[in-house]
N, C-alpha and C positions, 0 to 999 in steps of 0.2 A: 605608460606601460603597466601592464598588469603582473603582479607580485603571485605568483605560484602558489606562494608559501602562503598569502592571506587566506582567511577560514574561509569571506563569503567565496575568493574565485575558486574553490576545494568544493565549496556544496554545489556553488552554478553549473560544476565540471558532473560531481557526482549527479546531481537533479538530471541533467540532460542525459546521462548514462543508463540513468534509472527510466528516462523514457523511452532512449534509446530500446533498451534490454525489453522493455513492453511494448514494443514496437517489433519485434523479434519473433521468429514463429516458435520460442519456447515460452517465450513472457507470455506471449498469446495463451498458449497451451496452459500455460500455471495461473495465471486470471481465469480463464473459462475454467478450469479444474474446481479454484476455488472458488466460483462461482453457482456452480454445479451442486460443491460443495453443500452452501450454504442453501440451494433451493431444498436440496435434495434431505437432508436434515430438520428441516424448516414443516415438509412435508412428513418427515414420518413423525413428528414430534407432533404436532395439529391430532394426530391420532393417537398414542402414546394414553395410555391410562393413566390417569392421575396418581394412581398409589403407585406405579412404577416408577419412583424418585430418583433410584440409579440410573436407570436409563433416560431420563429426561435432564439429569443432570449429565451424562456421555453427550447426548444429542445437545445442548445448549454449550457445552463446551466444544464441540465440533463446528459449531457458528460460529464462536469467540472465536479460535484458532483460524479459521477462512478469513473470518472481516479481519482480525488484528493484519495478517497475510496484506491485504489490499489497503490498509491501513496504513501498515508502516511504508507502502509502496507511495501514496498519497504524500506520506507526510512530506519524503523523499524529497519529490516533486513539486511539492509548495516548498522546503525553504528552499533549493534552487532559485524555482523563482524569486522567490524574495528577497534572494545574496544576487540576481540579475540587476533586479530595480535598484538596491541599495548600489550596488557599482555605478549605473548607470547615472543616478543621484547626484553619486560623488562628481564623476567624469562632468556632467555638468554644472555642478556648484562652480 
């Protein structure tokens, strides 16, 4: 029987929740959002004058904040899986 309380069946619970919720027509919406984000930023930056250092630093921090966004949603979802494998591991050891 599987222990609640242990960390990995908490990330396996949370990871799946975390796909869950991206699987979801909000999760949807806030991925394509910050996806949009990031093209959308991507683009006016490519144009963006070089001496314009404020703004290219706004625009390169408005990437960072999207990816980080998709990023910690990623990470989410790899150790899941990987508190999966590790049970599964044990259960057959």
């Amino acid at each position: 029987m599987l222990d609640p309380e242990d960390p990995r069946v908490r990330w396996a619970t949370f990871g799946k929740q975390v796909e869950d919720f991206l699987s979801s027509e909000i999760g949807d919406f806030l991925l394509g959002k910050s996806q949009r984000e990031i093209e959308e930023a991507t683009e006016i930056l490519k144009r963006v004058h070089p001496w314009r250092s404020k703004r290219i630093q706004q625009l390169q921090n408005q990437i960072h904040v999207a990816e980080q966004f998709q990023r910690w949603l990623a990470d989410a979802i790899t150790a899941g899986h990987a508190s999966i494998e590790d049970l599964k591991e044990e259960h057959n050891a």
